[in-house]
Structures are given as C-alpha cells and as structure tokens.
N, C-alpha and C positions, 0 to 999 in steps of 0.2 A: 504494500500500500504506500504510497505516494506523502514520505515523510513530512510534505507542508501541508498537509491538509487534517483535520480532527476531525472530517467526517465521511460516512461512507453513504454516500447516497445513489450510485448508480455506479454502471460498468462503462456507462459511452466514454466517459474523459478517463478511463484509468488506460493506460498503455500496456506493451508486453510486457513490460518489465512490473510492472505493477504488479502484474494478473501471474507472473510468476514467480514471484516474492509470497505471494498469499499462497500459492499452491505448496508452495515448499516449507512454510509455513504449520502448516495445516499436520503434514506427516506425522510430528511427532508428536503434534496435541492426540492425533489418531492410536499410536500407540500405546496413548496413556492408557487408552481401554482396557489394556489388555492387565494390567497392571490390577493389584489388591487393592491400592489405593487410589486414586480416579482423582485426585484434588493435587494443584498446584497455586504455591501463597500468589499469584501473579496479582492478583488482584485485591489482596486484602485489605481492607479499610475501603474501598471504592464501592459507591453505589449507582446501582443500574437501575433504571424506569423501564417500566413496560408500558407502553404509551400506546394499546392498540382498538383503533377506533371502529373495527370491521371486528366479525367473528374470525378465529383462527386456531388452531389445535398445534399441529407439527410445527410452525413458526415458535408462536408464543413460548408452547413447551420447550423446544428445542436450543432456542434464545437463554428461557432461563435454567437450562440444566446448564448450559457453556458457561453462563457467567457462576452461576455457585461452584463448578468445577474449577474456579478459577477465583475461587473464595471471593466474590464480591457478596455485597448484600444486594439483595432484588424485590422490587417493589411492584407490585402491579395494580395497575391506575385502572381503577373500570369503571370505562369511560358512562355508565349509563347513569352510574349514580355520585357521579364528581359535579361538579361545578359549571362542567361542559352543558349540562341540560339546561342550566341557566339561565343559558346563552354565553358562558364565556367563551371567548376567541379563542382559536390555538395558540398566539404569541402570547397571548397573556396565561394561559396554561403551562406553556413550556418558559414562561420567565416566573414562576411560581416556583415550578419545580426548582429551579435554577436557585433561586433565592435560598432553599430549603439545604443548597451544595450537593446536587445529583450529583453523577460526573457523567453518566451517558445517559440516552434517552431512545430508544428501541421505539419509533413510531410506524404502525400500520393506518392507512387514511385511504376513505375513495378518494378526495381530491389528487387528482394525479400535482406534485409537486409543491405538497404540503412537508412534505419533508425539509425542500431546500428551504422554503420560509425561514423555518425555525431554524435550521441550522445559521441561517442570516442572520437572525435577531438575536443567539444565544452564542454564549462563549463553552457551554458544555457541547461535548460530542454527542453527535444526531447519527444515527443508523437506521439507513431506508428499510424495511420489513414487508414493504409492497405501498405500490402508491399508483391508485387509479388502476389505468390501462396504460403506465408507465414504464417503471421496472420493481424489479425481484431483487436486487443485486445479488445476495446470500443464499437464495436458490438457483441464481446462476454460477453461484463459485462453488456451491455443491456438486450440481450438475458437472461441472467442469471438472473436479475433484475428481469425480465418479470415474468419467471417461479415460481421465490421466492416470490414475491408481489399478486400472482394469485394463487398459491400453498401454500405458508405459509412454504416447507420446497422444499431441493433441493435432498436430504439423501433417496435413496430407490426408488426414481424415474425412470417409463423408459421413453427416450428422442428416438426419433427417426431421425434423419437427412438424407432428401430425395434430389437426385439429384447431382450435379454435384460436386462432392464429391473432386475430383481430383485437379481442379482449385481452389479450393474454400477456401481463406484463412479465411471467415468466418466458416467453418465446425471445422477447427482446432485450432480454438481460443476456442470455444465450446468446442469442446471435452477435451480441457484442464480443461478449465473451471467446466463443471458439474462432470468430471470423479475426480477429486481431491474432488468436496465435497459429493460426494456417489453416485450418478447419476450411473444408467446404461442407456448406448449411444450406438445404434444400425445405422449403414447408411445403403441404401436403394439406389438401382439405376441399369443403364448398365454395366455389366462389366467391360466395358471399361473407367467408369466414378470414377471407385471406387476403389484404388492402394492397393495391395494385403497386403504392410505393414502398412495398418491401421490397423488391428488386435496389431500390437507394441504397439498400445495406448489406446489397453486395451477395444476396440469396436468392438462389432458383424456387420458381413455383412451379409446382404440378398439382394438373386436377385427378390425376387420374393414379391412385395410390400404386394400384400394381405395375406402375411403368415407374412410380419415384420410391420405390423398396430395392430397386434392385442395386445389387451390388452397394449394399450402404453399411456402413460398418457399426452404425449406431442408429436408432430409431429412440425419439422422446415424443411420447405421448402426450399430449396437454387433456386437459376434461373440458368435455364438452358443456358447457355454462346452460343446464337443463333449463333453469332460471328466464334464459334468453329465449329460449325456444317461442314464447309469446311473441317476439317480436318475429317470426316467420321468419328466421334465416337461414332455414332447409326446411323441403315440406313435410319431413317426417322422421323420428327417432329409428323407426324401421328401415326407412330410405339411408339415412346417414350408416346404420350398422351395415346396408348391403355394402357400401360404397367404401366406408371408411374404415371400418371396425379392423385392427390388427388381428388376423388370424396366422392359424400354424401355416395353411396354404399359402399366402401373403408372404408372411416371414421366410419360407423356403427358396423367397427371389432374393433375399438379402445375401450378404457373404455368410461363411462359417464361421462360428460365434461370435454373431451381431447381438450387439449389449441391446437390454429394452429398457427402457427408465420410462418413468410417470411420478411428478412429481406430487401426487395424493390431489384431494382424495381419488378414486378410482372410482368408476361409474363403470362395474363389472357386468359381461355382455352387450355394452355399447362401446366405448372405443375402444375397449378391449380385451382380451375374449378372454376366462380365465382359466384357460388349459396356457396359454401366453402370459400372464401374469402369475402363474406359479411355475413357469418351465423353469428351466437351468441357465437361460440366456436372461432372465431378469434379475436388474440388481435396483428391485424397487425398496426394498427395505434397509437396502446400502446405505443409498442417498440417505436416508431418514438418520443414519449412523454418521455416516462421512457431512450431516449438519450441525452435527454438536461442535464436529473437529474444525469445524471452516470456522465457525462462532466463535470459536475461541480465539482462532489465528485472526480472524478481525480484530478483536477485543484487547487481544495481546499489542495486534501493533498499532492498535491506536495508542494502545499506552507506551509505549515504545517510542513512538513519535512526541507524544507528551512529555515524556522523559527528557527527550534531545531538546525539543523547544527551550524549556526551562533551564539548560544548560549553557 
C-alpha cells in the first residue's frame, strides 16, 4: 500500500507495486492460521469502527476477526439505532467518532463515494468495505490473493467475470486489480447486465458464456442481484440459469484446473450449479479464509505507514 496515503478506498489509483506489496503482505498474516495462537500485538491499544450502513455478514465478520487478530479493540456502530436516524450526516458521524480517538473506521454505504468524503474530512484512517456500484477494494485483494496463492503468478492469466456485471462493485475492484498486474479479464452475462464502457478498462465482453469459458484459467462468479430482477433486466431467472448458470458441461470448455470463486453469498442453482460449487476446482471458502489475511495486511500497513509518517 502506497506509504502516503492513510486510507484505503479503492484499487483504481493503487499501482503494481502497490497491489504487490499487499499481496506479499498478506502470506504471512495467512500462516498465522495455522499456528495455536492466531493473535499478533500489531495492533494493541488501536481502535477500529465498524461503520456499516448496508446489511453484511462475511465483510463485517471478516473485518472484525483481522482486526482483534491483531489485538485492536472493535466497535460496531449500528447504524439503525445511532444518531444516523436522526438525520445526522456522515461527516458529522465520522468527526464524532474521530473526537472519541478511533484510529480506523471500516465504512460500508450505498452512496457510491461516501467513503472518500470522510476520508476528506477526517484525519483517522477510512477503509472502503463496499460503496455503491463503486468498489470492493478488500474483496478484490482477496480475490487476487486467491488467484496468486493457487496460481503462483497473476501475469498472462485469463480471468473470466460472470454475471451481474453492472451493479457489481466487486467486478470493478477486480478488474482493476488483475488488469494492472497482467491478467487478461473477460465479463460474461445479459446485455443488459454488462455497461458497454467496460471495454475502457481494458476487458473483453461476451454474450454468449460457452464461447467466453473456454480456455480460461479462472472463472469468478458474481450473484445475480435477485433484488433487481423487478427492474426486468433479463426476462426470466429460468432464462438466465439456461444461459448463464456455470455448469460441469460449461466448465469442461475451461483449461484443467480452472479455479471457481464466488464471492458469497451464492444463489445455488442459478449462477451456479452446486455439483460446481462443491467440486475440487472451487476455492469458495478460501477467499472467505484468504479475507481475514488480506485484512490484516491492510490494517498492518496502514499502520506501518502511520509509523513512518510520525517519524
């Protein structure tokens, strides 16, 4: 991570070097697992906010195991019954916290770029957790993790990204992600799910799944946003599983042992089938593993940069 900055809000401005600084980062937080004891002081005395304004499970959770694994204290703001109903603002939310001496602040918001606000307004460290139909950052340096840990490189790769392409701030944390360290990133879906200016970042579309599986060394599922369906953007959940759904058939165009990722939840039997989400080729419970380690490698060098600042 990009030692003049105290916050992590997106993958578009981080560079190679950036994205392989946190990757290498990450390994060893990864091996603590293994270990009797799972805690490191890195963080002691430091307190972390969980600031999340959307529903969330694997985030939330996953956020605050990294940070008690790394001995901070963790707070979680729930947003329905804070001050937020009120009507307070978010600046005035996160210069409360501020006041009170957080040191990070872990926010989830629909407003796509509610994050950077407050990183703007506040001298404590902001960590994007999803924002809007913006980015993921932390489920793209998962994702990333994934591919690197299970690939051994990320450089000449093809990635394929299936599904709900449009909504989907985890797609675009991705494609930042693997297209800056050589990745070729292909997305896959309806039409209507897939915005004509992703080709600006540098990624192939296809409509037609069984012509964009082949030979692809990784396939990431996104969820289809069931949610959305009232807005008619396919005419049928049936239609979509003929069309889209990853099956074994499907997967048999890809190379030999092409990874499957889905970064939760999973909407089993629609995009994807689960004789495919329990095969030997999925490493969906990984990612869920390899986000504690990424979390931490954030957290770590944010403080890490903190350190040097102060010096």
């Amino acid at each position: 991570m990009s030692l003049n900055c105290k916050d992590l809000l997106g993958l578009e401005h981080l560079d190679k070097k950036d994205l392989q600084t946190i990757l290498n980062a990450t390994k060893p937080f990864k091996s603590l697992f293994t270990r009797s004891v799972r805690k490191t002081p890195t963080l002691a005395g430091k307190t972390v906010v969980m600031l999340f304004y959307e529903p969330s499970t694997r985030t939330r959770n996953s956020f605050e195991i990294a940070a008690k694994r790394l001995s901070a204290n963790v707070v979680n703001v729930v947003v329905s019954t804070s001050s937020v109903v009120k009507g307070e603002s978010l600046i005035d939310t996160g210069k409360t916290l501020e006041a009170m001496k957080v040191d990070y602040i872990i926010i989830r918001h629909s407003l796509t770029g509610a994050p950077d606000i407050l990183a703007r307004n506040l001298n404590t460290s902001v960590i994007n957790a999803g924002d809007g139909f913006h980015e993921h950052p932390t489920q793209g340096l998962l994702d990333l993790y994934t591919i690197y840990d299970k690939k051994k490189k990320i450089e000449g790769l093809k990635v394929l990204l299936v599904g709900d392409i449009v909504h989907s701030r985890v797609a675009k944390s991705n494609i930042w992600a693997l297209t800056k360290l050589g990745a070729e990133v292909a997305v896959s879906g309806p039409p209507t799910l897939i915005p004509e200016n992703i080709k600006d970042l540098g990624v192939k579309i296809y409509y037609d799944l069984d012509e964009a599986v082949k030979k692809v060394d990784v396939v990431n599922i996104l969820r289809i946003q069931l949610e959305r369906q009232q807005e008619n953007l396919f005419p049928s959940v049936h239609e979509y599983v003929e069309l889209y759904q990853l099956t074994k058939e499907r997967l048999n165009k890809a190379k030999p042992g092409v990874l499957i990722m889905h970064p939760g939840p999973m909407n089993r039997g629609i995009e994807i089938s689960s004789e495919i989400a329990d095969s030997s080729n999925a490493v969906i419970n990984e990612q869920v593993t390899n986000g504690i380690a990424v979390r931490m490698a954030v957290l770590y060098l944010l403080k890490k940069r903190e350190n040097v600042s102060s010096n």
